[in-house]
Jmol script that loads the backbone (N, CA, C; Angstrom):
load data "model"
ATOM      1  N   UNK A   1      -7.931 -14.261   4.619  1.00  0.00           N
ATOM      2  CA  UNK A   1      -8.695 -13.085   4.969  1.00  0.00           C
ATOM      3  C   UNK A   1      -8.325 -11.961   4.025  1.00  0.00           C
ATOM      4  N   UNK A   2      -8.997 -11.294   3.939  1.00  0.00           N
ATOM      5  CA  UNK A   2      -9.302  -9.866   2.479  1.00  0.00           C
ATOM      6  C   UNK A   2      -9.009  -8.121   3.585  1.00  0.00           C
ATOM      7  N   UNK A   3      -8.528  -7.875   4.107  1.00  0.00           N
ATOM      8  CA  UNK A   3      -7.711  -6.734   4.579  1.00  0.00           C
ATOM      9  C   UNK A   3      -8.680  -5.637   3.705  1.00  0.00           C
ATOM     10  N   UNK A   4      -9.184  -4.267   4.254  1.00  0.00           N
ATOM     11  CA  UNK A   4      -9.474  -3.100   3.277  1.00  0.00           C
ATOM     12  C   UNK A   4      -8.501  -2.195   4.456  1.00  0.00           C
ATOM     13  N   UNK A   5      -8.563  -1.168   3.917  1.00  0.00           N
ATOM     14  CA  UNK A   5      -7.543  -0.124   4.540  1.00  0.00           C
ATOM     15  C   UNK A   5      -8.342  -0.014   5.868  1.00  0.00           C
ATOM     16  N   UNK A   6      -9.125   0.434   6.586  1.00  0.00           N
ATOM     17  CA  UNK A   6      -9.965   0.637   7.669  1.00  0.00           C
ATOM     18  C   UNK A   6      -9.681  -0.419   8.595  1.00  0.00           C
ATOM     19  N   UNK A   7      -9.795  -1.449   8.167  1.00  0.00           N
ATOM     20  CA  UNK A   7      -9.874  -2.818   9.138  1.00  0.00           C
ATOM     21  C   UNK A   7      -8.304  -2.922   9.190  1.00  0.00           C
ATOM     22  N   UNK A   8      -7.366  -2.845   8.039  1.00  0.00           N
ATOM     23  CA  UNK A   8      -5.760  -3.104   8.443  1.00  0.00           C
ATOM     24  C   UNK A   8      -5.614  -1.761   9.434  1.00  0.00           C
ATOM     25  N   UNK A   9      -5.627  -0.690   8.899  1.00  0.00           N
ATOM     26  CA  UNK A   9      -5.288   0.416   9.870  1.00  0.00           C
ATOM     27  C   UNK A   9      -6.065   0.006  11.371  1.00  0.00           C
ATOM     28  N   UNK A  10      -7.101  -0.228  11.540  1.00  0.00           N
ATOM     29  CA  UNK A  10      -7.454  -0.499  13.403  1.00  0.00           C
ATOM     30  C   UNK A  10      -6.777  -1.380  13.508  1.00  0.00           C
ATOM     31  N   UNK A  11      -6.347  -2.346  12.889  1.00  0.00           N
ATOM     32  CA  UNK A  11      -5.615  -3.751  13.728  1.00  0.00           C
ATOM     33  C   UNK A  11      -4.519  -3.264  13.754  1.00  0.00           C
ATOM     34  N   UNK A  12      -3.177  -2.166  12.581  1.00  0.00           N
ATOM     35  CA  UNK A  12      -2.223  -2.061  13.255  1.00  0.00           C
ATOM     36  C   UNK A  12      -2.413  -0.981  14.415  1.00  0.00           C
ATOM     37  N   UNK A  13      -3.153  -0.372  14.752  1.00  0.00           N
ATOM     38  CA  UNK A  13      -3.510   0.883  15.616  1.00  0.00           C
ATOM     39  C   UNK A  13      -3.700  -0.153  16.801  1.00  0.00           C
ATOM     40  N   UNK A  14      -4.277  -0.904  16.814  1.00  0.00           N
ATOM     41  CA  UNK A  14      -4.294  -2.198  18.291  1.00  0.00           C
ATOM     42  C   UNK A  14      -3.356  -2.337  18.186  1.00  0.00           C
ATOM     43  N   UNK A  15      -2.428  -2.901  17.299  1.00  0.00           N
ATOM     44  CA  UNK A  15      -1.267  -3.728  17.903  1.00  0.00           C
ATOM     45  C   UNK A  15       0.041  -2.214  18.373  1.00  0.00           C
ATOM     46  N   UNK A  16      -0.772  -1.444  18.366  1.00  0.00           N
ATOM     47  CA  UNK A  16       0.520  -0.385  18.976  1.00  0.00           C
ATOM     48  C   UNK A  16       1.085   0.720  18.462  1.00  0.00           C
ATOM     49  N   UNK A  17       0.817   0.658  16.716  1.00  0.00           N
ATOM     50  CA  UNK A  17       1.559   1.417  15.860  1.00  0.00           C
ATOM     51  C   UNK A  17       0.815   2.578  16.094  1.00  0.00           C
ATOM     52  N   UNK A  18       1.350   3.664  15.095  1.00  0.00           N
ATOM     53  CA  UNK A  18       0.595   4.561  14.755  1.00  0.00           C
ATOM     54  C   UNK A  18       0.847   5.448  13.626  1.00  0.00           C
ATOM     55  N   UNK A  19       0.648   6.510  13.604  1.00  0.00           N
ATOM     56  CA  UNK A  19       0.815   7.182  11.957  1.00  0.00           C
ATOM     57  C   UNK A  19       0.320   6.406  10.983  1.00  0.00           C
ATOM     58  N   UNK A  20      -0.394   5.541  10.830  1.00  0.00           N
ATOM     59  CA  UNK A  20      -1.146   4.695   9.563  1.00  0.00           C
ATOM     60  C   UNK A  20      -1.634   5.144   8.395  1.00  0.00           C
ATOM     61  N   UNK A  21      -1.523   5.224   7.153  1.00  0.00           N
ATOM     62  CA  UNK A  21      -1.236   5.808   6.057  1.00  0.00           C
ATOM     63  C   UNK A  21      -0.976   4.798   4.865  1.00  0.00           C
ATOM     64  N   UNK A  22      -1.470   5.007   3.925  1.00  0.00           N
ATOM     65  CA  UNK A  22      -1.049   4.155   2.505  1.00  0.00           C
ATOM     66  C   UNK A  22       0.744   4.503   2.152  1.00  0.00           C
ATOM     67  N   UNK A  23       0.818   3.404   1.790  1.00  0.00           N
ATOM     68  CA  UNK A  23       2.499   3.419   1.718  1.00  0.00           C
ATOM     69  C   UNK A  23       2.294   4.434  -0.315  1.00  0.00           C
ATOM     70  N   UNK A  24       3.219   5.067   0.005  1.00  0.00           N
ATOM     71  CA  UNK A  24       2.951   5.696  -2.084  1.00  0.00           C
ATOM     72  C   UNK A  24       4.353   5.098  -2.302  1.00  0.00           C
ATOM     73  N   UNK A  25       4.277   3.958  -3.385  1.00  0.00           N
ATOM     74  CA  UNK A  25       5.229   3.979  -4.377  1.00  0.00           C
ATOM     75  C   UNK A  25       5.851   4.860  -4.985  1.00  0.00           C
ATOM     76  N   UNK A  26       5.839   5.610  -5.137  1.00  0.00           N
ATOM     77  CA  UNK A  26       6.023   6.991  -6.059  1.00  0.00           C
ATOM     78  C   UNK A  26       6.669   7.815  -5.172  1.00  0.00           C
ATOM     79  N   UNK A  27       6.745   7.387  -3.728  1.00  0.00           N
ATOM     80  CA  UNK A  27       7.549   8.513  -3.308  1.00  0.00           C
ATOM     81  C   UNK A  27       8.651   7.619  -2.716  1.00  0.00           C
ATOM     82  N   UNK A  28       9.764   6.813  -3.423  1.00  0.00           N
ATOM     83  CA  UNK A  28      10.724   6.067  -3.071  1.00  0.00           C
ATOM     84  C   UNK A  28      11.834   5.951  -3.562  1.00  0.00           C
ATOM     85  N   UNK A  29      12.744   5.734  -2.875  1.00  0.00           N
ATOM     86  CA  UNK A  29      14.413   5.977  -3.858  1.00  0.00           C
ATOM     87  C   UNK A  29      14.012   4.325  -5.157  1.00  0.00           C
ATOM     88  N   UNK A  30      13.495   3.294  -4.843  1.00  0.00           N
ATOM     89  CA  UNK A  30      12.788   2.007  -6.112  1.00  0.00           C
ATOM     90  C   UNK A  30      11.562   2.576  -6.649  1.00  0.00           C
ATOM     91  N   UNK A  31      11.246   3.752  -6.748  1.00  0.00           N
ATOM     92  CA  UNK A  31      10.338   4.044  -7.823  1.00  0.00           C
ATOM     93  C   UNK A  31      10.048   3.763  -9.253  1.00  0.00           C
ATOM     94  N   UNK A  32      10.815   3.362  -9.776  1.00  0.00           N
ATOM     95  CA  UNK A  32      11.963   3.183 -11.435  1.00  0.00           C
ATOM     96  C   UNK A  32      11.439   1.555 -11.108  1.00  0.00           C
ATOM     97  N   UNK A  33      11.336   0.941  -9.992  1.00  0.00           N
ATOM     98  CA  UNK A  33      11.535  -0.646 -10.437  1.00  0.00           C
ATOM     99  C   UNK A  33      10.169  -1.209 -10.018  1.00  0.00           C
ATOM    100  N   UNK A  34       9.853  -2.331 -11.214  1.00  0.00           N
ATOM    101  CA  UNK A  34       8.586  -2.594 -11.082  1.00  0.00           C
ATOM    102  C   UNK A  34       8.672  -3.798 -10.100  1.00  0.00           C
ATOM    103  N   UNK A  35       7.680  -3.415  -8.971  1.00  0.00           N
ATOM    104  CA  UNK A  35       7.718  -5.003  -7.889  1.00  0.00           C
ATOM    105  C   UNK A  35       6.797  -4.867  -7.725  1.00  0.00           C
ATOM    106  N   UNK A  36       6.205  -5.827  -6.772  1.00  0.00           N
ATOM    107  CA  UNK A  36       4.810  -6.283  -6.893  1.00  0.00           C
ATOM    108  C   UNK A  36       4.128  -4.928  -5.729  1.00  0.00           C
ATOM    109  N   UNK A  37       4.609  -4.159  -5.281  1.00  0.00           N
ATOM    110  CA  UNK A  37       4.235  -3.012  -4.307  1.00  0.00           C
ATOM    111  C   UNK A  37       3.339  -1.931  -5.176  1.00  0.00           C
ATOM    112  N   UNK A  38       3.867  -1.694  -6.764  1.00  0.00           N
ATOM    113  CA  UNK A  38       2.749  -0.739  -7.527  1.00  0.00           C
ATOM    114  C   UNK A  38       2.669  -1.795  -8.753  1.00  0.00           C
ATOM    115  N   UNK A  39       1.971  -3.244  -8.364  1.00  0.00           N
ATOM    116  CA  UNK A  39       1.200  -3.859  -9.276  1.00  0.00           C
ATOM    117  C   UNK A  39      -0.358  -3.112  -9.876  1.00  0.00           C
ATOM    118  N   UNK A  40      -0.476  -2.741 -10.772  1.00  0.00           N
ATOM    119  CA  UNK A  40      -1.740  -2.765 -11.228  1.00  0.00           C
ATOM    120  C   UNK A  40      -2.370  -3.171 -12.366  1.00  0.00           C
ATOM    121  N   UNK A  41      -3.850  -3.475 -12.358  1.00  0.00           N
ATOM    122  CA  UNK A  41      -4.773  -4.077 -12.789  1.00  0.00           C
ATOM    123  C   UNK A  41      -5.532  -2.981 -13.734  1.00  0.00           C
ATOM    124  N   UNK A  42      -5.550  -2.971 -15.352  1.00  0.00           N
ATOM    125  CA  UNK A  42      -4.664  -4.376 -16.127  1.00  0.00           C
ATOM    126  C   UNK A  42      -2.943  -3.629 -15.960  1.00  0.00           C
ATOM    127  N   UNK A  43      -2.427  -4.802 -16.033  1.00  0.00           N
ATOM    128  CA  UNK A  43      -0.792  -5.001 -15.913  1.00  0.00           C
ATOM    129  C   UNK A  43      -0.497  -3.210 -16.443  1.00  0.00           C
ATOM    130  N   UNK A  44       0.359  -2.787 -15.705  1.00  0.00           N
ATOM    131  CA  UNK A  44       1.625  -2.041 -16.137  1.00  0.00           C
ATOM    132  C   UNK A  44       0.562  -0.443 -16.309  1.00  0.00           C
ATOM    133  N   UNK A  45      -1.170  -0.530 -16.005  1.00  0.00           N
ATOM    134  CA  UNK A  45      -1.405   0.362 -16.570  1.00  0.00           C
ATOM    135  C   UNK A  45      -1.527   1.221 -15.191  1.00  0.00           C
ATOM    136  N   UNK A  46       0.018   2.080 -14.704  1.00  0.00           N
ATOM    137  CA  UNK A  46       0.221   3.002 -13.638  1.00  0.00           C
ATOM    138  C   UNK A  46      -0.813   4.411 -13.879  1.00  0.00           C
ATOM    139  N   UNK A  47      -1.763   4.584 -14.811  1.00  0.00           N
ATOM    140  CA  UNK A  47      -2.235   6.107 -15.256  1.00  0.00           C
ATOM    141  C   UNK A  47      -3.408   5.707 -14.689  1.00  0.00           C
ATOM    142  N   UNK A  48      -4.387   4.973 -15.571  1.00  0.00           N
ATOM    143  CA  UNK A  48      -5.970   4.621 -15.155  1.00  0.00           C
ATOM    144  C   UNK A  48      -5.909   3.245 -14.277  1.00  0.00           C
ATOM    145  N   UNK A  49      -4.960   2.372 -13.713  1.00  0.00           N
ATOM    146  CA  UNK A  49      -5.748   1.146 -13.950  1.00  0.00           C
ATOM    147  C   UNK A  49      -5.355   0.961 -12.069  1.00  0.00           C
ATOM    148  N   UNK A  50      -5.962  -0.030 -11.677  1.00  0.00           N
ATOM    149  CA  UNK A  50      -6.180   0.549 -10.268  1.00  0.00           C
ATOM    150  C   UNK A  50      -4.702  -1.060  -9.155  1.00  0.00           C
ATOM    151  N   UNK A  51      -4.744  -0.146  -8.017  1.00  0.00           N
ATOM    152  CA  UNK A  51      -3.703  -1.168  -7.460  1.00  0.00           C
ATOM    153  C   UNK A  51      -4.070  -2.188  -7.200  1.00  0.00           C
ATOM    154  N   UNK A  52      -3.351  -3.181  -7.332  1.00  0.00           N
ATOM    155  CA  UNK A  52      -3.577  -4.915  -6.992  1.00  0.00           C
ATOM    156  C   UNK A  52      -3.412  -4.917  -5.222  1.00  0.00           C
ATOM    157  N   UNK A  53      -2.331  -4.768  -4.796  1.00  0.00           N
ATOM    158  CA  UNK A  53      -2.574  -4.683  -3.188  1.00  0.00           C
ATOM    159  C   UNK A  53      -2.612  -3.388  -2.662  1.00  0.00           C
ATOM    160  N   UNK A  54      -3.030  -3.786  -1.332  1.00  0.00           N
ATOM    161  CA  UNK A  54      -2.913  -2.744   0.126  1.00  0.00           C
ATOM    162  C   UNK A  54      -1.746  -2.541   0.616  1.00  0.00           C
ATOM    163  N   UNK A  55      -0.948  -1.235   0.422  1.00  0.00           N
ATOM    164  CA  UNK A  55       0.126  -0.894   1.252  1.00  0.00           C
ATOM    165  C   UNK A  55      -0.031  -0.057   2.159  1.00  0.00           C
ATOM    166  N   UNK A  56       0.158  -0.386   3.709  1.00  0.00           N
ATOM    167  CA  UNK A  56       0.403   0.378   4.446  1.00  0.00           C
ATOM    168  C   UNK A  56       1.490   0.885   5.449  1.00  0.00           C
ATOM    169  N   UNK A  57       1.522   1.971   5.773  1.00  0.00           N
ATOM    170  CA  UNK A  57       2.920   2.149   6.598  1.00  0.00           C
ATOM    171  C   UNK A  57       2.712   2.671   7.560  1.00  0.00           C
ATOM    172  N   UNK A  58       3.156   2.247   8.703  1.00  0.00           N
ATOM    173  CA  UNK A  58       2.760   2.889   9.981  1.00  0.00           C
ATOM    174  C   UNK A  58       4.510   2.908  10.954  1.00  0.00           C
ATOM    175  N   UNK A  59       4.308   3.706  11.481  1.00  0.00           N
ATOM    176  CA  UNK A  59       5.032   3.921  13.315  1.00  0.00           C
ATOM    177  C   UNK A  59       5.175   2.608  14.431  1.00  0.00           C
ATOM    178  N   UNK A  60       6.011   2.291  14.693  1.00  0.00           N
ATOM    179  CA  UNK A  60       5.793   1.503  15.942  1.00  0.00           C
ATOM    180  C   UNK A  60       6.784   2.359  17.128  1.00  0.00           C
TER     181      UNK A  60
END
end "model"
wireframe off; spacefill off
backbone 0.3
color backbone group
């Protein structure tokens, strides 16, 4: 199944959580290290090139 932000945010909002929000790489003490959390498409290009996954962070 293919997740967009709308449909992950109501399902974690059902399952209980809340505060739902895109997770930002950029605001993390591993900012400096490349993992697959700020993959983007084409490779490595963090300025124009757009994210490979959906991060979200929520409350339980």
């Amino acid at each position: 199944m293919i997740f967009d932000a709308p449909l992950l945010s109501g399902l974690l909002l059902q399952a209980g959580f809340s505060d739902v929000h895109r997770w930002d790489w950029q605001n993390t003490e591993h900012a400096d290290v490349d993992d697959y959390s700020q993959a983007h498409l084409p490779h490595m290009d963090k300025e124009s090139g757009r994210l490979m996954s959906l991060n979200l962070e929520a409350v339980k």
